[in-house]
C-alpha positions as CSV (number, residue, x, y, z in Angstrom):
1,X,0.0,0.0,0.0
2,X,1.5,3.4,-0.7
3,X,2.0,6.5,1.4
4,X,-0.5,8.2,-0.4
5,X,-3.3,5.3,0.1
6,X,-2.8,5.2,3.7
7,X,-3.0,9.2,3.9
8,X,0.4,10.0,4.4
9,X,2.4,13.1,3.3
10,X,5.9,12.1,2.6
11,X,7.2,13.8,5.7
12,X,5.4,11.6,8.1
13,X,6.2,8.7,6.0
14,X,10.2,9.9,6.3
15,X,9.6,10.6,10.2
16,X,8.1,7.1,10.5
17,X,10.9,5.0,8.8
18,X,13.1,6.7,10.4
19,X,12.0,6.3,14.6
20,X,11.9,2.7,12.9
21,X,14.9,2.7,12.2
22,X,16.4,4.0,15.5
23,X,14.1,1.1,17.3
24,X,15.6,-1.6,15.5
25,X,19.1,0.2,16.6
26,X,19.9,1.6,12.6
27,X,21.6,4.7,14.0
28,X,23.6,7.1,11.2
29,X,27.6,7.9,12.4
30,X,27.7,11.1,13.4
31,X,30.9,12.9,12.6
32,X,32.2,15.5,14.5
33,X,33.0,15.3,18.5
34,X,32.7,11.3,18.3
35,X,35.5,11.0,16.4
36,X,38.1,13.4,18.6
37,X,39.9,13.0,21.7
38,X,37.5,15.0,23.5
39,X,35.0,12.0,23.2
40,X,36.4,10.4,26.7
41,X,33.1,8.1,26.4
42,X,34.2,3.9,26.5
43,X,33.3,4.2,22.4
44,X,35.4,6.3,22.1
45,X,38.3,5.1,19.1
46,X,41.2,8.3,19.0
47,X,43.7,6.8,21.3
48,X,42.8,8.6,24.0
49,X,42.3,8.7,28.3
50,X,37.8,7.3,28.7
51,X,36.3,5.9,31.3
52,X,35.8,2.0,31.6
53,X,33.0,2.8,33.8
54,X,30.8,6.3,34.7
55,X,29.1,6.9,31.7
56,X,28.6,6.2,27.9
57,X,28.1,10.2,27.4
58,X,30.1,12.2,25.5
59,X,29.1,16.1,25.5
60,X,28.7,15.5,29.4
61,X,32.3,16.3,30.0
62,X,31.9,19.7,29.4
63,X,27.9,20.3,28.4
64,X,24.8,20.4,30.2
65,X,21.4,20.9,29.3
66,X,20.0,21.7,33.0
67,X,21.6,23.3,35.8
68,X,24.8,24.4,33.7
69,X,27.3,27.0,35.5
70,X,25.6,30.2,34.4
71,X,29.4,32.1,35.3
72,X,30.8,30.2,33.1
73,X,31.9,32.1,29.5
74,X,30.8,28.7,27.7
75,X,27.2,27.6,26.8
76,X,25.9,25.2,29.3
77,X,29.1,24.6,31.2
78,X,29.4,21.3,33.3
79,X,32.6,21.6,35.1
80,X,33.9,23.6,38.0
81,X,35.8,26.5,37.2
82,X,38.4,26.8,39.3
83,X,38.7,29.9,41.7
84,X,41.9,31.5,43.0
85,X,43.7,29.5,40.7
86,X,47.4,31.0,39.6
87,X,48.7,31.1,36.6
88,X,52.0,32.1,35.0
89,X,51.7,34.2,32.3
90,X,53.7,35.1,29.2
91,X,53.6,38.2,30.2
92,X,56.5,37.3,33.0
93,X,58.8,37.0,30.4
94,X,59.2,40.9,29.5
95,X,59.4,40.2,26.2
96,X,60.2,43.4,24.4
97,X,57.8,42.3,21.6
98,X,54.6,42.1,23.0
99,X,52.8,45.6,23.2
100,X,49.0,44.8,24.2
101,X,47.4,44.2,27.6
102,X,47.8,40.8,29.2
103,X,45.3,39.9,31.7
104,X,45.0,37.2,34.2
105,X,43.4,34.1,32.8
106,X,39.6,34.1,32.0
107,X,37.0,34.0,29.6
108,X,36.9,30.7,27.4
109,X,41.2,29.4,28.1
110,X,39.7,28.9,32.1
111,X,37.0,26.5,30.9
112,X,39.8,25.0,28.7
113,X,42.0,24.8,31.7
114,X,39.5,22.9,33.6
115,X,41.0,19.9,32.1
116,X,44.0,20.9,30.7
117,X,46.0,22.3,33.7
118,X,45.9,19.1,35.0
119,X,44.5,20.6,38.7
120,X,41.1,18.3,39.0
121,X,39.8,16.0,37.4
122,X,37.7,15.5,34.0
123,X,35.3,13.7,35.7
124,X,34.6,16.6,37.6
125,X,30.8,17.0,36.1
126,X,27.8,19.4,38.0
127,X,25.7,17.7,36.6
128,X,26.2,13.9,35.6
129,X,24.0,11.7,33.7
130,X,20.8,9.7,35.3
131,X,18.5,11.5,38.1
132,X,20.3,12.4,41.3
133,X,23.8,13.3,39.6
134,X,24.0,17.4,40.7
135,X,26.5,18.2,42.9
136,X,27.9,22.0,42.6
137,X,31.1,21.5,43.4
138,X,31.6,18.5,40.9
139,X,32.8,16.0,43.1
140,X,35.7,18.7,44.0
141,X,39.7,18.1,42.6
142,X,39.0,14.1,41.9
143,X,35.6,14.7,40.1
144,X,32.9,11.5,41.0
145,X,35.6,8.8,40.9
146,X,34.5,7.0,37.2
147,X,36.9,4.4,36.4
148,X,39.6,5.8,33.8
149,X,41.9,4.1,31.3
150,X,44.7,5.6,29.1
151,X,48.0,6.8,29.4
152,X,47.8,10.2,29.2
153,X,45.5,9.9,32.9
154,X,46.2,9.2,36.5
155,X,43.8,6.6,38.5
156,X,41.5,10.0,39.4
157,X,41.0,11.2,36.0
158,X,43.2,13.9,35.6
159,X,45.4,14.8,32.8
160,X,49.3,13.9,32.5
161,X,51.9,14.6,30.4
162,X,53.4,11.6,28.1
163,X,56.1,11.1,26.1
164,X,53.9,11.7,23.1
165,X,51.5,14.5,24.6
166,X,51.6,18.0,26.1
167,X,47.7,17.8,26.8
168,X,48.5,18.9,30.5
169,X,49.7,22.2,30.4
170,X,49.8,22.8,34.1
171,X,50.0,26.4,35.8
172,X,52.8,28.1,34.3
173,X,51.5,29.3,30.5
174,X,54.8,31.5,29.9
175,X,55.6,28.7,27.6
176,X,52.6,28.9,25.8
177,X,51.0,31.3,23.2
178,X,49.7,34.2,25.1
179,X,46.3,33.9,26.2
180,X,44.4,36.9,27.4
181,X,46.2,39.4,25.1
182,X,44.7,42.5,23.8
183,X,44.8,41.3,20.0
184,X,47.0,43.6,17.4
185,X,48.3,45.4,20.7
186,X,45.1,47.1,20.8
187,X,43.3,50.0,18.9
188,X,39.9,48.3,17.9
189,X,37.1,48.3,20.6
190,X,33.6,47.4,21.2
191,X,32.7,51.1,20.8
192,X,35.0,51.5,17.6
193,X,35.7,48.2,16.2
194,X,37.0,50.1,13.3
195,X,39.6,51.3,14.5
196,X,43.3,50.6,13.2
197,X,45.5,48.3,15.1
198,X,48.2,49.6,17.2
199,X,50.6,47.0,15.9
200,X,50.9,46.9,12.4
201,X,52.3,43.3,12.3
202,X,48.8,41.7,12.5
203,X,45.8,40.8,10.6
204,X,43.1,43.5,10.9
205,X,40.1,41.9,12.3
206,X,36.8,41.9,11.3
207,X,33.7,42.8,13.8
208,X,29.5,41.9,13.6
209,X,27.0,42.2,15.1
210,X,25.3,39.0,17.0
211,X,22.5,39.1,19.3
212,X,23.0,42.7,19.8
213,X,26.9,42.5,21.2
214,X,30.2,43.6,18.9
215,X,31.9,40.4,18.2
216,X,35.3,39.7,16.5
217,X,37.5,37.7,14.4
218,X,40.3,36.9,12.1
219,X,38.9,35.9,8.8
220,X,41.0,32.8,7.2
221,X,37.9,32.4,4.4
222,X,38.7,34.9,1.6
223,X,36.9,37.7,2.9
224,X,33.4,36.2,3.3
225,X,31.1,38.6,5.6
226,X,29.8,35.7,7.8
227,X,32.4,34.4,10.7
228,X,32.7,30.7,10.4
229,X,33.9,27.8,12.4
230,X,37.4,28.1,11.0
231,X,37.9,31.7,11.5
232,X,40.0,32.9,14.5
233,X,37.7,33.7,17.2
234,X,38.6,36.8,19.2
235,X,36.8,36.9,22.8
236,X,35.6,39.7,24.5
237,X,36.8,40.9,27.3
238,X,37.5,44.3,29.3
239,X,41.2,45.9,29.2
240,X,42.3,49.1,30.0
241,X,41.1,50.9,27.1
242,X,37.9,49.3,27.4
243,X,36.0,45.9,26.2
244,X,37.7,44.6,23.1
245,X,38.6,41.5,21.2
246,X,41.1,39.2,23.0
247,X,43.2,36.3,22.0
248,X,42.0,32.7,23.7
249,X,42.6,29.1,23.2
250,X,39.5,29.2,21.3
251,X,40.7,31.7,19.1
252,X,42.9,29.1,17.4
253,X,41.4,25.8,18.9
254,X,38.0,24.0,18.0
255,X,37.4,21.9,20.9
256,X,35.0,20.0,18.1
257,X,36.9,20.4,15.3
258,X,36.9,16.7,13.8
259,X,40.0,15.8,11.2
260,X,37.6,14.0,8.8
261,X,35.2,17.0,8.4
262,X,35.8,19.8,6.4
263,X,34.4,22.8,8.2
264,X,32.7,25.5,6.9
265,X,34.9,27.4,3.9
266,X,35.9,24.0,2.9
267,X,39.3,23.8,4.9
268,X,40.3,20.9,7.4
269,X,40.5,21.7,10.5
270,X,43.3,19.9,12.2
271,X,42.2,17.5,14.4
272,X,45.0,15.9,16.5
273,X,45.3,18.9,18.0
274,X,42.0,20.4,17.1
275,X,43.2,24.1,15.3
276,X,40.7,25.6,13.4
277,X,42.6,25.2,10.1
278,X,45.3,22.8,9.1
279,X,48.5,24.7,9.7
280,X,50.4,23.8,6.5
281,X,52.7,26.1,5.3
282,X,51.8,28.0,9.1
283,X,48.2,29.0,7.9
284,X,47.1,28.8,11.5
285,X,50.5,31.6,12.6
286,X,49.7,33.7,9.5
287,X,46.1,34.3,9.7
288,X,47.0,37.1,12.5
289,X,50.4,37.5,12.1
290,X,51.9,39.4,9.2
291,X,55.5,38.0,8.8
């Protein structure tokens, strides 16, 4: 008998085969987060730290859809972010080449270094799967005590170095690209995002408009006036000379950035160590840096 006998339009007959599909366990393979080294779920196949035993989740590592952190400077936080936490900052090192605003580390790089400062561990969930599972603090430094297996991971989940990985970066970031910087040593602001950069040496940004707030970032996609996924994301936050666009981990990092994806633009991301773009020939240095 055909759709149309039986009275169906075609969407209900797509809707139908498809919840019968999902009950006879036909599920499509998402790409995307699965297939990355964030997914710390027992399915998960990168080579990476999971838990034996916890949960099967995978966006519950760092998402929630209830009861999220609403101080948190990422959509529906899960974890703790750590307070009174010190950091060592690039800006220690006096270099004579850096000329914008370094401030203490916030905005997106402290929900980054959550996991990745190897403090508490990345169990530590607000929220976990199955009724019951809030608790504020997380389960404090060793998180709710899932059972973890890797390398890269001590018995209470929480990130160590290897000989193959630098996941953990710990509390001193003077080795690290500088997080927390005014970007192009300053001159564009929220109230005149036009304005020139200081330093000459970088990438002008571009600025929009979403949701009502000033945003920015560094366009690697030809000059196309939507920001996309592999763009550099500037951040927010409030300097000196006012709120203005700020370099982050997630300027050059997509936590979801998945290797076998192209995103948006049609460039690969990089996805061993998640960059926004592939940095062949240093696309990822030279998309703010003019050298």
């Amino acid at each position: 008998m055909t759709n149309a006998k039986r009275g169906w339009s075609r969407p209900l007959a797509v809707l139908f085969w498809s919840l019968l599909s999902v009950g006879m366990g036909v599920l499509p393979v998402q790409a995307g987060i699965a297939n990355t080294k964030h997914n710390l779920s027992p399915s998960s196949t990168a080579g990476n730290n999971s838990v034996s035993a916890g949960t099967d989740e995978i966006c519950v590592f760092c998402h929630t859809p209830h009861a999220a952190d609403t101080t948190a400077p990422v959509p529906l936080w899960n974890k703790r972010l750590l307070t009174g936490a010190t950091y060592t900052t690039y800006a220690t090192l006096n270099s004579s080449s850096i000329d914008g605003e370094i401030l203490p580390v916030g905005s997106i790089s402290l929900a980054c270094l959550s996991c990745h400062d190897g403090t508490q561990a990345m169990d530590n969930l607000i929220n976990a799967p199955g009724s019951g599972g809030y608790d504020v603090t997380g389960g404090g430094a060793n998180g709710l005590g899932y059972t973890w297996q890797g390398t890269r991971v001590n018995a209470a989940g929480m990130l160590t170095n290897s000989t193959t990985s630098l996941a953990m970066l710990g509390n001193d970031l003077s080795n690290d690209h500088p997080i927390g910087i005014k970007y192009c040593g300053g001159g564009p602001t929220n109230a005149a995002p036009g304005t020139a950069c200081t330093d000459p040496d970088f990438v002008a940004p571009t600025s929009g408009v979403v949701n009502g707030n000033t945003v920015f970032w560094v366009d690697t996609t030809g000059g196309t006036a939507a920001r996309n996924k592999t763009d550099m994301q500037l951040y927010t936050r409030t300097f000196a000379t006012g709120a203005g666009p700020s370099v982050e981990c997630g300027s050059c990092h997509d936590p979801h950035a998945d290797p076998a994806t192209p995103n948006p633009g049609g460039l690969p991301s990089s996805g061993a160590t998640f960059l926004r773009v592939a940095n062949t020939n240093s696309a990822v240095c030279l998309a703010c840096h003019v050298k």
